[in-house]
GUBA-753703 format. One record per atom (N, C-alpha, C, CB): chain; x, y, z; residue in one letter. Coordinates in Angstrom, 1 decimal. Glycine has a CB too. Example, Ala and Ser with C-alpha at 12.3 -4.5 7.8 and 13.67 -1.06 7.14 Angstrom:
BEGIN
ATOM, chain, xx, yy, zz, resn
ATOM, A, 13.2, -5.7, 7.8, A;
ATOM, A, 12.3, -4.5, 7.8, A;
ATOM, A, 13.2, -3.3, 7.8, A;
ATOM, A, 11.3, -4.5, 9.0, A;
ATOM, A, 12.8, -2.2, 7.1, S;
ATOM, A, 13.7, -1.1, 7.1, S;
ATOM, A, 12.9, 0.0, 7.9, S;
ATOM, A, 14.1, -0.6, 5.7, S;
% end
This chain:
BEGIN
ATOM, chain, xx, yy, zz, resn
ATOM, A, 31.6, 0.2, 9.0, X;
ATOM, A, 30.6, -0.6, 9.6, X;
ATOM, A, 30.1, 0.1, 10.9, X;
ATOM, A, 31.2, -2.0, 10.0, X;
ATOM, A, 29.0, -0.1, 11.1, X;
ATOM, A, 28.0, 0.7, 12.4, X;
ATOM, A, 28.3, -0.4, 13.2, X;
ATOM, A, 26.2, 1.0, 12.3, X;
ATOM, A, 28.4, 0.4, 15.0, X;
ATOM, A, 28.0, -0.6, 15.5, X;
ATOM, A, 26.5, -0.2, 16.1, X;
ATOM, A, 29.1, -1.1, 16.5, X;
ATOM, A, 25.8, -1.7, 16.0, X;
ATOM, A, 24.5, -1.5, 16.2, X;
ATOM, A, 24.1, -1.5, 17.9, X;
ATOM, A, 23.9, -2.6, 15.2, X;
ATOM, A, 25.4, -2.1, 18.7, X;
ATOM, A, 24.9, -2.2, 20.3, X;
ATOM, A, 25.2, -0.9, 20.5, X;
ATOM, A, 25.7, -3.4, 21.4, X;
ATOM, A, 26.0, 0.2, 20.1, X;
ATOM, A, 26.3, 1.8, 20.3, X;
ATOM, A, 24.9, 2.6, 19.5, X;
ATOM, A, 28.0, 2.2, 19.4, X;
ATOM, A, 24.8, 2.2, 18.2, X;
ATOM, A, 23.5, 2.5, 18.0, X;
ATOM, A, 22.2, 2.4, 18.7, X;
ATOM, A, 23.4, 2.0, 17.1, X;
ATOM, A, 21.9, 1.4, 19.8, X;
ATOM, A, 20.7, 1.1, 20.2, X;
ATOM, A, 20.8, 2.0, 22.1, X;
ATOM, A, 20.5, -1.0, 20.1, X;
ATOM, A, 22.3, 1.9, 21.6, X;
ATOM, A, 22.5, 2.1, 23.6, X;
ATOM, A, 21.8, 3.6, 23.5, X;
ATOM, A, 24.7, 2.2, 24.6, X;
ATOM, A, 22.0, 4.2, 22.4, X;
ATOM, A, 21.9, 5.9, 22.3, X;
ATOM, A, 20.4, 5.9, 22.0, X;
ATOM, A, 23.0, 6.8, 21.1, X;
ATOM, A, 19.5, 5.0, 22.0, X;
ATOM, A, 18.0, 4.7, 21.4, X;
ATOM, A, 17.8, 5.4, 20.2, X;
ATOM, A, 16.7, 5.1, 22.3, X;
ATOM, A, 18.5, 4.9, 19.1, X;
ATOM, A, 18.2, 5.2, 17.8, X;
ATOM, A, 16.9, 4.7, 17.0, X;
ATOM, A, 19.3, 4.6, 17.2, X;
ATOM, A, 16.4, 4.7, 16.6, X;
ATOM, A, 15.3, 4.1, 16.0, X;
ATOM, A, 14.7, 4.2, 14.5, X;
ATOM, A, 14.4, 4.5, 16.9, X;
ATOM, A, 15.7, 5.3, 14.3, X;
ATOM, A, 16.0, 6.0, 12.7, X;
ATOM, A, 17.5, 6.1, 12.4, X;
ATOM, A, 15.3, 7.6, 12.5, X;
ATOM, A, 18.0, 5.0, 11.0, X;
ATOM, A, 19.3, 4.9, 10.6, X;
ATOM, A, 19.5, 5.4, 9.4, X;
ATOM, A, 19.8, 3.8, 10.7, X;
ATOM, A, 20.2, 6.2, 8.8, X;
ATOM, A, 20.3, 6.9, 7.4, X;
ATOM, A, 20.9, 5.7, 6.6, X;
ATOM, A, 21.2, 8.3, 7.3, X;
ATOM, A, 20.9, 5.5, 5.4, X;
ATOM, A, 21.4, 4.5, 4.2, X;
ATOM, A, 22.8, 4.4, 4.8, X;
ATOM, A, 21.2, 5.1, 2.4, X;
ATOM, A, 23.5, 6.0, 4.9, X;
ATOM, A, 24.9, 5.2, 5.2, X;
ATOM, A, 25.5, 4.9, 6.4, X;
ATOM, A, 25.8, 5.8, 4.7, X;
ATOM, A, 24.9, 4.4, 7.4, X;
ATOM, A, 24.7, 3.7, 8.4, X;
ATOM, A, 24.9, 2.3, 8.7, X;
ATOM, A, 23.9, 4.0, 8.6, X;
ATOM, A, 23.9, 2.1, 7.8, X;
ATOM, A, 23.5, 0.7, 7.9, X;
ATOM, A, 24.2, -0.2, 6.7, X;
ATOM, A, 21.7, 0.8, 7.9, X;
ATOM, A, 24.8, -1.0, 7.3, X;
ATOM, A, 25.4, -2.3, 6.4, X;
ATOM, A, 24.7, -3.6, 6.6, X;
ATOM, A, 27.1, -2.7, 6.8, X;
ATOM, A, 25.3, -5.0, 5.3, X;
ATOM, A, 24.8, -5.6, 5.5, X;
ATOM, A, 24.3, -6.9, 6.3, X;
ATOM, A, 25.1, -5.6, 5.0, X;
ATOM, A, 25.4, -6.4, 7.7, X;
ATOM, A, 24.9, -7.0, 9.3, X;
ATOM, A, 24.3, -6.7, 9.9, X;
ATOM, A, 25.3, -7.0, 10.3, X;
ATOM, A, 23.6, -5.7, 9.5, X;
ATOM, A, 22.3, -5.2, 10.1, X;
ATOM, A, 20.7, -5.8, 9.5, X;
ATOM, A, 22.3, -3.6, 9.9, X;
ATOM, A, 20.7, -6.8, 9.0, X;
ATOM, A, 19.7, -7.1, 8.1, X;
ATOM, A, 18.4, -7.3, 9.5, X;
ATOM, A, 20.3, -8.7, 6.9, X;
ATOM, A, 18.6, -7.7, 10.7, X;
ATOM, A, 18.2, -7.8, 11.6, X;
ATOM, A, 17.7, -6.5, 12.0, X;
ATOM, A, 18.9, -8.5, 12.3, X;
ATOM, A, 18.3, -5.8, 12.3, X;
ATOM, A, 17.6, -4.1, 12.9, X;
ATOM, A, 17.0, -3.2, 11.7, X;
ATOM, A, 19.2, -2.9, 13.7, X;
ATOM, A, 17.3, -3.4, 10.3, X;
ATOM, A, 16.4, -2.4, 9.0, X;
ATOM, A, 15.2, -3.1, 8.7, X;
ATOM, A, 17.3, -2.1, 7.3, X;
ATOM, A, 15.9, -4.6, 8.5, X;
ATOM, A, 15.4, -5.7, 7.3, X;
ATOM, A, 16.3, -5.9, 6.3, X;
ATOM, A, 14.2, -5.4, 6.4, X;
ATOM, A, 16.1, -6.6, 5.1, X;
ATOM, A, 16.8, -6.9, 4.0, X;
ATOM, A, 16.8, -6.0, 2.8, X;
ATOM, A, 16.5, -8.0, 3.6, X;
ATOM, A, 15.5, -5.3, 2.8, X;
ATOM, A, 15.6, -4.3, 1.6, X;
ATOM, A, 16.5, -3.4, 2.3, X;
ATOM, A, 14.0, -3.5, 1.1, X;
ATOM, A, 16.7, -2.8, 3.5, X;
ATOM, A, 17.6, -1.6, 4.2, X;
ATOM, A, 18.4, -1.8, 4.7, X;
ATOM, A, 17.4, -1.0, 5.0, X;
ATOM, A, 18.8, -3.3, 4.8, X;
ATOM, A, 20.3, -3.5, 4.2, X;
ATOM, A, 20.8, -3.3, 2.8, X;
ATOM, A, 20.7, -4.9, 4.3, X;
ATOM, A, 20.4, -3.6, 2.4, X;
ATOM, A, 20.6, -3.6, 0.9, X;
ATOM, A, 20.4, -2.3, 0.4, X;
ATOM, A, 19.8, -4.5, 0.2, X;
ATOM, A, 20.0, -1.5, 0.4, X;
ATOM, A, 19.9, 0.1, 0.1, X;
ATOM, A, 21.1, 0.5, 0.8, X;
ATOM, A, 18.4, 0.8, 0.8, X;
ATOM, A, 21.5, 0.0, 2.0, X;
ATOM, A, 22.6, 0.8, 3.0, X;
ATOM, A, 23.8, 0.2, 2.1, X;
ATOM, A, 22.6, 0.3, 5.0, X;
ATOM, A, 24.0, -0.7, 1.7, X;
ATOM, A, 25.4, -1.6, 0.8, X;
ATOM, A, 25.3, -0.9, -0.4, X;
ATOM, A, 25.2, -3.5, 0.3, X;
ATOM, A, 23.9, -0.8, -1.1, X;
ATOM, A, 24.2, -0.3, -2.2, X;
ATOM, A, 24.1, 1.8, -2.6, X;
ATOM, A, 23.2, -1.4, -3.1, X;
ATOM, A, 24.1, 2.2, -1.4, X;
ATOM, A, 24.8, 3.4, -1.1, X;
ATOM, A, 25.9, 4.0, -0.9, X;
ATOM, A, 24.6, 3.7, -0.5, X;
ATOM, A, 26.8, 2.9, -0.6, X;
ATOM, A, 28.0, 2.6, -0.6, X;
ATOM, A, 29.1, 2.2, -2.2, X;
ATOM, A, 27.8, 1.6, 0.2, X;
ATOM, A, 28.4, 1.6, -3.0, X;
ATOM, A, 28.9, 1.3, -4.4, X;
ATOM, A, 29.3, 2.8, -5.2, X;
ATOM, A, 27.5, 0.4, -5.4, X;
ATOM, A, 30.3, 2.8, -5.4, X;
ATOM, A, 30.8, 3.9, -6.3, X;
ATOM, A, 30.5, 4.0, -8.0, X;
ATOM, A, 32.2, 3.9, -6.2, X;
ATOM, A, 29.7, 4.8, -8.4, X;
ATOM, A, 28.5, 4.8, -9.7, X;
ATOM, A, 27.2, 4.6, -9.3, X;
ATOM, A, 28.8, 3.5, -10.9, X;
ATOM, A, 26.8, 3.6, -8.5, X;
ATOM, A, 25.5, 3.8, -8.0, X;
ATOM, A, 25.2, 5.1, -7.5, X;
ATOM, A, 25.2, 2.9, -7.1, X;
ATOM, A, 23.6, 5.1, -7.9, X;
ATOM, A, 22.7, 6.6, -7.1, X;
ATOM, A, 21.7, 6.1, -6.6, X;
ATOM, A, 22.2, 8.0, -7.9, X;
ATOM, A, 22.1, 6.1, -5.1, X;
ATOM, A, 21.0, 5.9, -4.7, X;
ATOM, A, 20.4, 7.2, -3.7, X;
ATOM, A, 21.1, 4.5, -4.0, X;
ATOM, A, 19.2, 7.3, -3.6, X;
ATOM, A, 18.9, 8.7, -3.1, X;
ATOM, A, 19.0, 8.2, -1.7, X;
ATOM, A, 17.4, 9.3, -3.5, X;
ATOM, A, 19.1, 9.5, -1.2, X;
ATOM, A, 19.4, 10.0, 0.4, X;
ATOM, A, 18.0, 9.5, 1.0, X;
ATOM, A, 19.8, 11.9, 0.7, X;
ATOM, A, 18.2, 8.2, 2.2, X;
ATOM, A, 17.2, 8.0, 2.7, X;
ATOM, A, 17.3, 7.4, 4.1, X;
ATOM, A, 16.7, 7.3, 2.0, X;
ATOM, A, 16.7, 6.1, 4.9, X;
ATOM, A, 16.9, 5.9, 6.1, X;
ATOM, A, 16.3, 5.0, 6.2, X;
ATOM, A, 16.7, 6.7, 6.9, X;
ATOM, A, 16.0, 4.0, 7.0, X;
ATOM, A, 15.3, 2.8, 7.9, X;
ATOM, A, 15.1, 3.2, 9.2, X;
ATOM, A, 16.0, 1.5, 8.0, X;
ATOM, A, 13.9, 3.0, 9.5, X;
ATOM, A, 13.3, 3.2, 10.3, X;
ATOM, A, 13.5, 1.6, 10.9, X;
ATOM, A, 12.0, 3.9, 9.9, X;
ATOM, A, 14.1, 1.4, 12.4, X;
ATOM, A, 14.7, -0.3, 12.7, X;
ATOM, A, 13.2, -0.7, 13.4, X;
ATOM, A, 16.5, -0.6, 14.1, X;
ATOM, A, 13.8, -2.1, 13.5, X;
ATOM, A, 12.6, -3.1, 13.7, X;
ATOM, A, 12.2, -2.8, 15.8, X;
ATOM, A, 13.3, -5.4, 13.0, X;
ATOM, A, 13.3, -2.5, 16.1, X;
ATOM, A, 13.2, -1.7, 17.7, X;
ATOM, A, 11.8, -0.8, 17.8, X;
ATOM, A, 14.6, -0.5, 18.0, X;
ATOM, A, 11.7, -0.1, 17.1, X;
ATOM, A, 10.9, 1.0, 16.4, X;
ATOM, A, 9.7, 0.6, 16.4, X;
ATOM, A, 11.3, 1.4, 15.2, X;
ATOM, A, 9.4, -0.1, 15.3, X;
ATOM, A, 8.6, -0.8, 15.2, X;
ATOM, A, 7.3, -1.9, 16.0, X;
ATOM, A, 9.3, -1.1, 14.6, X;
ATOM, A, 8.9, -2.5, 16.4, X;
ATOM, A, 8.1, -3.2, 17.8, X;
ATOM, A, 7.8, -2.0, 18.8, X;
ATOM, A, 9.1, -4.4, 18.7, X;
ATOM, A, 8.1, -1.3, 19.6, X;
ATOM, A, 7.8, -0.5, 20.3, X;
ATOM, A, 6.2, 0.0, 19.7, X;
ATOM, A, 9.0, 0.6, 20.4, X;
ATOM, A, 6.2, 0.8, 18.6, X;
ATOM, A, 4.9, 1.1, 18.7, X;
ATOM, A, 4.1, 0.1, 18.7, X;
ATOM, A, 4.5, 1.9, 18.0, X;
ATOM, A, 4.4, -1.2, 18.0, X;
ATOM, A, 3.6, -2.4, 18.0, X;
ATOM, A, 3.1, -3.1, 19.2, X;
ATOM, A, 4.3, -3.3, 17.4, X;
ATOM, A, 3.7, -2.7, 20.4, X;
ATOM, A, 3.8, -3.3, 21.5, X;
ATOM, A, 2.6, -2.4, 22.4, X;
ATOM, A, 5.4, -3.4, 22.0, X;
ATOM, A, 2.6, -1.2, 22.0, X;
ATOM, A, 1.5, -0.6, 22.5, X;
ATOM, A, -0.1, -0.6, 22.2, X;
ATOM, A, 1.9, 0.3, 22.2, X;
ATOM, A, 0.3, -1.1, 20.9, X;
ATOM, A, -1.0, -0.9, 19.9, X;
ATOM, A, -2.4, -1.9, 20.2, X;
ATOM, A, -0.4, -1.2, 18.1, X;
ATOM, A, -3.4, -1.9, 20.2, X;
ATOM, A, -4.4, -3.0, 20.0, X;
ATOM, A, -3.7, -4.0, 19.6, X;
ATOM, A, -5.5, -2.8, 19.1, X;
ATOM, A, -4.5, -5.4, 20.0, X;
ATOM, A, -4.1, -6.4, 18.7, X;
ATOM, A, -5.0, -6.4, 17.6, X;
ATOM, A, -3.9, -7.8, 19.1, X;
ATOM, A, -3.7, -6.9, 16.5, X;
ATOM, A, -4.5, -7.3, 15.2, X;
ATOM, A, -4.8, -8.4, 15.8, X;
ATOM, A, -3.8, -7.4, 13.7, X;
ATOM, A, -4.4, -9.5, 16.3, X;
ATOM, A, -4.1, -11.0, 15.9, X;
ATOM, A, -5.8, -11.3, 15.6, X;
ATOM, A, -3.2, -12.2, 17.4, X;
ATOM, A, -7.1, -10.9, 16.2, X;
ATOM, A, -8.1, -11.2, 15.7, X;
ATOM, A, -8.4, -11.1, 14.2, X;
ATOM, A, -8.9, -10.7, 16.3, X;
ATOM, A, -8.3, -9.8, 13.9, X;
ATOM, A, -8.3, -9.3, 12.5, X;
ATOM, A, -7.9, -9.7, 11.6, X;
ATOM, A, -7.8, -8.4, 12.4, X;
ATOM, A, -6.3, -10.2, 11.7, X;
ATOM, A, -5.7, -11.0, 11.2, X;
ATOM, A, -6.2, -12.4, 11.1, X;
ATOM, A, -4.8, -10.9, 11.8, X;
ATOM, A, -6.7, -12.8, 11.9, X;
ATOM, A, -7.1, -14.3, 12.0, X;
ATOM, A, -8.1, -14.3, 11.3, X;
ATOM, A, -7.4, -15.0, 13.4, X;
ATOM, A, -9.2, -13.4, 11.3, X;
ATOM, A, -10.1, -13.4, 10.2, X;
ATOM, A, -9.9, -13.6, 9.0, X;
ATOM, A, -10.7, -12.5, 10.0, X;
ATOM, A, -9.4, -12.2, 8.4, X;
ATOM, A, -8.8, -12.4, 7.2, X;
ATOM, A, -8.1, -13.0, 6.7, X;
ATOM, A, -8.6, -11.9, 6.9, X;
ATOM, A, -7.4, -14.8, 7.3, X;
ATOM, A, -6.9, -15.6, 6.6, X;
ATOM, A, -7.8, -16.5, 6.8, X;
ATOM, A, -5.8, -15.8, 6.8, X;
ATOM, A, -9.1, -16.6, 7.3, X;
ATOM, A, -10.3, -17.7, 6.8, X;
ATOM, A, -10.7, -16.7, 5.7, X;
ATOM, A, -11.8, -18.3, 8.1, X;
ATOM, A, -10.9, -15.8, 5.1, X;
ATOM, A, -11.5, -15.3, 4.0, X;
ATOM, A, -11.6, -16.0, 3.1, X;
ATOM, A, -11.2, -14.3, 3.5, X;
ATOM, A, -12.9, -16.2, 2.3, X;
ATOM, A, -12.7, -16.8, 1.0, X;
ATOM, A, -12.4, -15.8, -0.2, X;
ATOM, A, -13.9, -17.6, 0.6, X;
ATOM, A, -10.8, -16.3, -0.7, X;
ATOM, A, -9.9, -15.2, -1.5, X;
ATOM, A, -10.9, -14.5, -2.4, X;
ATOM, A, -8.5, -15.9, -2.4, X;
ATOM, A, -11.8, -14.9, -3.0, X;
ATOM, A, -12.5, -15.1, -3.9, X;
ATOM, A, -13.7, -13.6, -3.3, X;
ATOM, A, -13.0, -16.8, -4.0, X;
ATOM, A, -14.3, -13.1, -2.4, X;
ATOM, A, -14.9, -12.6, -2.0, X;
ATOM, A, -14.2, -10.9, -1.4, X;
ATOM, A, -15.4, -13.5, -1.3, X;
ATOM, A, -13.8, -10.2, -2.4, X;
ATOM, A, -13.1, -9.4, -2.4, X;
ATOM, A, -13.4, -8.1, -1.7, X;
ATOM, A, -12.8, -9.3, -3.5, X;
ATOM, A, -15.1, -8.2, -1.7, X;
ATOM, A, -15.7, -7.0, -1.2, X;
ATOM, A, -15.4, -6.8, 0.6, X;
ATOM, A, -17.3, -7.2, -1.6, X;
ATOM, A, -15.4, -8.5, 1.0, X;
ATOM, A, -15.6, -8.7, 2.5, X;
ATOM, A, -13.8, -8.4, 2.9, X;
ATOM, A, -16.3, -10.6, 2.9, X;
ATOM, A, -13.0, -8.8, 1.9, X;
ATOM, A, -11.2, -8.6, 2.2, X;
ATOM, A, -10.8, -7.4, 1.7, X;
ATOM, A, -10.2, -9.6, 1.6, X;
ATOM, A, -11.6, -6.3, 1.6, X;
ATOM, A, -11.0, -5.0, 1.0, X;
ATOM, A, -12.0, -4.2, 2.5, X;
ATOM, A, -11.5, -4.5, -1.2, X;
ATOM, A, -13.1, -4.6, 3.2, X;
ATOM, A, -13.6, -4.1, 4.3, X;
ATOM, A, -12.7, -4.8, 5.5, X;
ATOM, A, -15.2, -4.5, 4.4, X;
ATOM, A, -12.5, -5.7, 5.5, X;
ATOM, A, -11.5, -6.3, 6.8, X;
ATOM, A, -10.1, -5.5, 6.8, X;
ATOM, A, -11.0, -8.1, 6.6, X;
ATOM, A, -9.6, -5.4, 5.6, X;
ATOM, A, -8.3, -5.0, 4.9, X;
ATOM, A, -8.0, -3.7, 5.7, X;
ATOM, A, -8.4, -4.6, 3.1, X;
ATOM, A, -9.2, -2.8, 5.1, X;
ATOM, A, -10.1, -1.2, 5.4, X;
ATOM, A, -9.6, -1.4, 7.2, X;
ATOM, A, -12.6, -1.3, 4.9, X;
ATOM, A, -10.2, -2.0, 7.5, X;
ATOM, A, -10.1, -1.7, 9.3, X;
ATOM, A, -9.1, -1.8, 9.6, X;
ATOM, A, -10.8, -2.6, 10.4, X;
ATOM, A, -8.3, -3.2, 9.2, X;
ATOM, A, -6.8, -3.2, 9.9, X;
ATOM, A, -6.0, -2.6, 9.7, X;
ATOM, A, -6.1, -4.2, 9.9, X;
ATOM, A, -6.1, -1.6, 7.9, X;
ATOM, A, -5.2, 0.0, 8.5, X;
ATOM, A, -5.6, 1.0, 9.0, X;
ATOM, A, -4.6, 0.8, 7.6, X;
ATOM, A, -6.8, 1.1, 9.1, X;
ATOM, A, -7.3, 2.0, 10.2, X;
ATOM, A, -6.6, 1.8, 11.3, X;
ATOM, A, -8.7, 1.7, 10.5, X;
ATOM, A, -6.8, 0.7, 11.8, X;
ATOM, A, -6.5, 0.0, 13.2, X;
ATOM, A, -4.9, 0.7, 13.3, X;
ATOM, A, -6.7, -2.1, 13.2, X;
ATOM, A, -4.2, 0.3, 11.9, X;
ATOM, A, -2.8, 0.6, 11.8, X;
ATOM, A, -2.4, 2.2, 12.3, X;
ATOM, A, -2.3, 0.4, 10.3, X;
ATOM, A, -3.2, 2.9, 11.0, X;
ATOM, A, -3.0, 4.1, 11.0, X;
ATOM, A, -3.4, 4.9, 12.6, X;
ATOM, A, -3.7, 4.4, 9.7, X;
ATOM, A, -4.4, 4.0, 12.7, X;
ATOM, A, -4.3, 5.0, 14.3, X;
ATOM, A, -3.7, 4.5, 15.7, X;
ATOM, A, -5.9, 5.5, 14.9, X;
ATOM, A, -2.4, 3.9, 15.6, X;
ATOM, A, -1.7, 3.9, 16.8, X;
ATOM, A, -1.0, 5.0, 16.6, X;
ATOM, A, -0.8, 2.8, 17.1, X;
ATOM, A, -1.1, 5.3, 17.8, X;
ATOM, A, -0.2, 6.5, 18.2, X;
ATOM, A, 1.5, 6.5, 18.5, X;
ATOM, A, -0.9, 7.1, 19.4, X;
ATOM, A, 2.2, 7.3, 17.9, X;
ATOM, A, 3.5, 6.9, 17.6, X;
ATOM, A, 4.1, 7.8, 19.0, X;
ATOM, A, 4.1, 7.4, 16.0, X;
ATOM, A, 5.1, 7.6, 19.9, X;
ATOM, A, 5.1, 8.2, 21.1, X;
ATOM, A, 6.4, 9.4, 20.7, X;
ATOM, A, 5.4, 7.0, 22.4, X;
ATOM, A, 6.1, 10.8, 21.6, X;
ATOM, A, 7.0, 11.6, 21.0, X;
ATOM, A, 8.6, 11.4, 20.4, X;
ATOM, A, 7.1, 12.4, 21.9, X;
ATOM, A, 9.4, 10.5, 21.8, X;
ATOM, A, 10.6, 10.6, 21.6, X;
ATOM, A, 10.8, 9.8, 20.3, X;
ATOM, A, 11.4, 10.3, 22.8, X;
ATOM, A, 10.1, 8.7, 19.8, X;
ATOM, A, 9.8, 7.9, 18.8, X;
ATOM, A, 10.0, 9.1, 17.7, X;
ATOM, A, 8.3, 7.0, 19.0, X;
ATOM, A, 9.2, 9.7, 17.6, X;
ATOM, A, 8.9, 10.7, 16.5, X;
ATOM, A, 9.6, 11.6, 16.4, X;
ATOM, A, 7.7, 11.4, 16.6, X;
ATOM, A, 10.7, 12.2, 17.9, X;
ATOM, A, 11.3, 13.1, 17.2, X;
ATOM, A, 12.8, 12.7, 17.0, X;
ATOM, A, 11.1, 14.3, 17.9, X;
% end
């Protein structure tokens, strides 16, 4: 079992599969818990991977523009009008894709 207050004190922000157990469903999520448990099972294969924690996440989130307009748009959309929610869609990963991720984050 990790501990995750030793994990955070050292500013981790990237945990490999076998790291992370199912008490951590809070710092991966639930799919990366569950990838970290079931990396653990003897006969299972699961490939060599990691979670990137929700610390992480929020940090760059915390920097970034807000969506919440964007967002708020595109849940008045009428579902039905696909051209106008594949252009809103279009911006807000734009919007995504260009926050900038800060070095120590990255390395």
């Amino acid at each position: 079992m990790v501990d995750t207050a030793m994990s955070f004190s050292l500013g981790r922000y990237v945990l490999d599969f076998q790291e992370i157990d199912q008490s951590q469903v809070a710092v991966v999520g639930g799919k990366g818990a569950h990838l970290g448990e079931l990396s653990r099972i003897e006969g299972i294969h699961v490939p060599d991977g990691y979670c990137v924690t929700t610390d992480a996440f929020r940090r760059v989130m915390a920097a970034a523009p807000s969506l919440e307009d964007r967002l708020d748009r595109l849940s008045r959309l009428d579902p039905d009008d696909r051209d106008a929610i594949s252009a809103l869609s279009a911006e807000i990963r734009g919007a995504v894709e260009g926050i900038p991720i800060p070095d120590d984050l990255a390395a």
